[in-house]
Structure formats: C-alpha cells, structure tokens
Steps between C-alpha positions, in 0.01 A plus 500: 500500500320680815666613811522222750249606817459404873284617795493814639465384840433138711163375511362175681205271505430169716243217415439116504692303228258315278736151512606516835230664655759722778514841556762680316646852504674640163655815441573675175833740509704713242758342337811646329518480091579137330395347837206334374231341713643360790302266763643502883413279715542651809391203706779302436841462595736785309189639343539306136494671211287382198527641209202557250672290215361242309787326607361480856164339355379233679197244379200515696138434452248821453795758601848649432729466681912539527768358728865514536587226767288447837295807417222524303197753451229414304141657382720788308287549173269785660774718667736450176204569258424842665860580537540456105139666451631813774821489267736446799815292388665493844405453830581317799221267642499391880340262589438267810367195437511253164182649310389839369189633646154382324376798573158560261632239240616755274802749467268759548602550881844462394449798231281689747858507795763556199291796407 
C-alpha cells in the first residue's frame, strides 16, 4: 500500500463547459488524509459537498457525473483521470458552476495545473 498524497499548494483554471457551454471557474486545494476527492460547489446555497464515490454516480450521456441532492457536477472523467495518473488520493475541488472545464478535451491541462 503507498502513502496517501495531496497537493502541495491551490491551483485554479477557468474555461467553457462542453454540455453547458458557461464559463466556469474550478479550483484544486490540499486535502487532509482519507478525505478523498471532494467536489464543492461553491455557487450554491451552503456550498454542497459531493463526494467522489461511486455512490454519488449519476447516469448521463457521454460524461460522468455525481450528485448528492440538488447539486450536481458533471464532465469529471478528465480532472479524476489525471488526479489518479498525478497519484493524488485527496483533494478538495471547488467549483462554480455544474460542469468541469473542457478545457483541450483531455486531462492534459488538468495534469499540466496539478503538477
């Protein structure tokens, strides 16, 4: 088993969502041990937490997505792909709007602020 790792410091990164076409701002922060991935949504109400749990999975066509009640974010697979790839098992994820930047279609802008 490997150590579990975070960030060393906050990084951010804005773009157009690819579903929903609006501007969104999303920033990546350190996150304690056994915290896991955990998406903010700081544009709502209370800020709701959503876990990264495959029990916050929610169905939707051509993305990932997760939800636990009224809020949702969607468009995950990049950001999650290049924390696994960047070995980074907890984090905490703002974000202010439904969707995860497009960015270049890849996680390689995702890889490019973890690192």
């Amino acid at each position: 088993m490997r150590n579990q790792n975070t960030l060393a410091k906050s990084c951010h990164i804005s773009g157009i969502g690819l579903f929903t076409g609006e501007e969104v701002n999303l920033a990546l922060h350190p996150a304690e041990a056994d915290e896991g991935v955990m998406f903010v949504r700081v544009d709502m109400p209370g800020r709701p937490v959503i876990p990264c749990s495959n029990r916050y999975m929610m169905v939707r066509s051509h993305r990932s997505g997760l939800q636990s009640g009224k809020a949702t974010v969607e468009t995950i697979e990049h950001l999650m792909a290049a924390l696994f790839g960047m070995h980074v098992d907890n984090c905490i994820v703002e974000i202010d709007g439904p969707e995860l930047p497009a960015t270049d279609g890849s996680a390689l802008p995702f890889v490019e602020l973890i690192q």
